[in-house]
N, C-alpha and C positions, 0 to 999 in steps of 0.2 A: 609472574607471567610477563613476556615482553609487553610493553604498553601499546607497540605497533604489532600487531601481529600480520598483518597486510598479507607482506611478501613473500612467506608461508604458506599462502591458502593458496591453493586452486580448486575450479568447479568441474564436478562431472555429474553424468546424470547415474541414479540410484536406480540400482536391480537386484539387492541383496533384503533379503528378509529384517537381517539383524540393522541393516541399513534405515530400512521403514520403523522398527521400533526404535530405532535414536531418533527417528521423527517425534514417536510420540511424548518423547522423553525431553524433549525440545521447547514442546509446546507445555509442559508444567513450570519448568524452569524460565520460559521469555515471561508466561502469559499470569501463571500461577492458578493457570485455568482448575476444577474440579474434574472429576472424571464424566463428569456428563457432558462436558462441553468438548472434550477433547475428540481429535478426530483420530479413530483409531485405524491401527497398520493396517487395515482390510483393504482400509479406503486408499492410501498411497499404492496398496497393490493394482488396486481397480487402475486407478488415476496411469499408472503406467501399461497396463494393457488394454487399453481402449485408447488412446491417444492423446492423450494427455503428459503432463512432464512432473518427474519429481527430479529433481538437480541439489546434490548436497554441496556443500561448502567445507573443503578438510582443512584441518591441520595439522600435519603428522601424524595421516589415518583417522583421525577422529573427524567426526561430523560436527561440527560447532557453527550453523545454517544451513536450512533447507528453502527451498520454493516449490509449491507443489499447484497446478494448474490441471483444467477439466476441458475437455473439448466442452462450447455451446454452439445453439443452433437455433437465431432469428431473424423474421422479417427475409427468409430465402438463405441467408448467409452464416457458414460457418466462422466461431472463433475460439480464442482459448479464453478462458475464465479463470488469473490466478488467484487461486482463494486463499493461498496460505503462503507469507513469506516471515520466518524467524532467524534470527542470529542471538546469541548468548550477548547477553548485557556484558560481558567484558569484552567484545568483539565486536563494539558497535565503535559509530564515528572512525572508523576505519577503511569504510569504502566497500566494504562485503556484500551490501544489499544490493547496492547499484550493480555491483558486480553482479549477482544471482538475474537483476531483473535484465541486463545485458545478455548472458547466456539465454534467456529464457526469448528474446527478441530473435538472439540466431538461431535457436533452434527450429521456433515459429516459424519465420521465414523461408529456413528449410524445408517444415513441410507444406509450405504452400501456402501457410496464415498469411493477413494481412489486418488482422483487429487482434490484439488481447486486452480486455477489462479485467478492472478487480474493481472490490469496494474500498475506502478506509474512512476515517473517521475525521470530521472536518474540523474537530478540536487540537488534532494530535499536527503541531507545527511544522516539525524536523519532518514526519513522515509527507504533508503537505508539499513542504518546499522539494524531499526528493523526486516526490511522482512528475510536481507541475514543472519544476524550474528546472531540473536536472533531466527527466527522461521525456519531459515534451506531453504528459500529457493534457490531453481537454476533458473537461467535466460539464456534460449539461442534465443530469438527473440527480433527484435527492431520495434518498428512500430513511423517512423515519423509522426508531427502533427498528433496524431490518432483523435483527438475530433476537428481540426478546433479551429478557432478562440475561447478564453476562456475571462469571464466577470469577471472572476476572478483575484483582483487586484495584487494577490500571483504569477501570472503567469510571470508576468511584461511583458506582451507584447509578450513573447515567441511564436515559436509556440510548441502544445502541446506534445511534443516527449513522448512515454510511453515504457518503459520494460515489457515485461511478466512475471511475475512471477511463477515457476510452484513448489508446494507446496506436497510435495507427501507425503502424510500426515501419512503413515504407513511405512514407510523406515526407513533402521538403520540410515539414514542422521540425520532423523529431530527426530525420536526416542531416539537415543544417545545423539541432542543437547538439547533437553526439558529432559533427565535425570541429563544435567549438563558435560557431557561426549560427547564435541563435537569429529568427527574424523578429524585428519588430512588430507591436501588435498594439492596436487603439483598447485603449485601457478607458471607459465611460463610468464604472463603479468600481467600488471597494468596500470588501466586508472584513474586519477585521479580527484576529482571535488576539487576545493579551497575554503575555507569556506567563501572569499569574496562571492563567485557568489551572496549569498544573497540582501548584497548591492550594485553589479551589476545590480540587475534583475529591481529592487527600484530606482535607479537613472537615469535619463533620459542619464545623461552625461556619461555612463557608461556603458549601456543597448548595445553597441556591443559590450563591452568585455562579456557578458555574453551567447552574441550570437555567437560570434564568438569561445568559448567554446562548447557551447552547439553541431555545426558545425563538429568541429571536435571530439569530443565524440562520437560522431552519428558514423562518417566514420570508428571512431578506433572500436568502439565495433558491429557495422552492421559487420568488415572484420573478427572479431576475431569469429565472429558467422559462416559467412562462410567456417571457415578453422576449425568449427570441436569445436573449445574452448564454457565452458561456465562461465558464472560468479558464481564461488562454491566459494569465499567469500568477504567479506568487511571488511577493516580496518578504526581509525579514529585517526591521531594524537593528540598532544599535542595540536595544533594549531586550530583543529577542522575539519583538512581537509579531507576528504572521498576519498577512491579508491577501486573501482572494483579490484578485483583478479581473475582472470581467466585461468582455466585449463584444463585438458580433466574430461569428465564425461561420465560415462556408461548408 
């Protein structure tokens, strides 16, 4: 397979049946999920007639990424909720994701959106730096184990801790940072992930250092939420290690 597959792909949004079961087929292969956890085609159909987005990602016909998002509705105001974004582990570092969560900004926009959240996982680095560094967004909520036990052997065991991500998808934030022209932001903390945790998460013998992280991440950044701070960006050294940066936000 070419090693770049990039320039091959383009995104459109999904209306085909056999469309929504290579979703589900997707999600065995990124996640290695069980069938209990997986979301089946019912829901991608829902997700699409009620107002919501599923957007595949081709290459030469084939679906190899999807993003799949829910209309919500709080505090007076609607927005999109993307719960589900995968690409095939040989189609990754390639630039696909940002791609899907790009489409999924225009099409928002087009209908009128102005917020989309998702959750992720404040362990998982690369996914980190894509949300905060690359698409602009802010995170001021923590939600422990939000999904319960996970079948998913990525998880190692964990329980499911997620970030909110809030996406505000017409602000000079994210507008400035997709022109190339991020703005500067006072940086007062820093939490940090080690880019072990990965082989932490994988080794049995190792699985409380990972926990025992994860632990205290929860307590540093659940306090840093209460006293007002949010996560306005992400750094990654040499070494691969990720940290939250956190500051006030309006």
């Amino acid at each position: 397979m070419n090693a770049n597959p990039q320039p091959a792909i383009h995104i459109q949004s999904l209306t085909r049946l056999e469309h929504f079961e290579r979703c589900v087929v997707l999600q065995h292969e990124v996640w290695g999920y069980s069938d209990r956890d997986v979301i089946p085609r019912r829901v991608f159909v829902v997700a699409r007639r009620i107002g919501g987005q599923v957007l595949g990602a081709f290459d030469h016909g084939t679906v190899v990424g999807f993003a799949m998002s829910l209309p919500g509705h709080r505090g007076g105001k609607s927005y999109l909720h993307s719960h589900m974004l995968a690409v095939l582990p040989q189609y990754r570092n390639s630039g696909i994701g940002r791609r899907l969560k790009l489409a999924q900004r225009d099409d928002a926009i087009a209908h009128g959106f102005d917020l989309m959240e998702w959750t992720f996982d404040p362990l998982e680095i690369r996914n980190s730096h894509l949300n905060i560094s690359r698409l602009g967004v802010i995170v001021r909520r923590y939600q422990a184990d939000f999904y319960g036990p996970s079948s998913s052997p990525l998880q190692g065991g964990l329980p499911t801790d997620r970030l909110y991500a809030e996406w505000w998808l017409r602000s000079d934030r994210v507008t400035d940072l997709l022109r190339g022209e991020p703005q500067p932001q006072q940086t007062l903390e820093r939490i940090t992930v080690p880019h072990t945790i990965y082989q932490w998460k994988q080794d049995p013998q190792q699985r409380s250092l990972a926990l025992t992280l994860q632990s205290n991440n929860r307590a540093a950044l659940e306090s840093a939420f209460q006293r007002g701070l949010a996560v306005v960006g992400y750094e990654r050294d040499a070494q691969g290690n990720g940290s939250f940066l956190l500051g006030p936000w309006n």
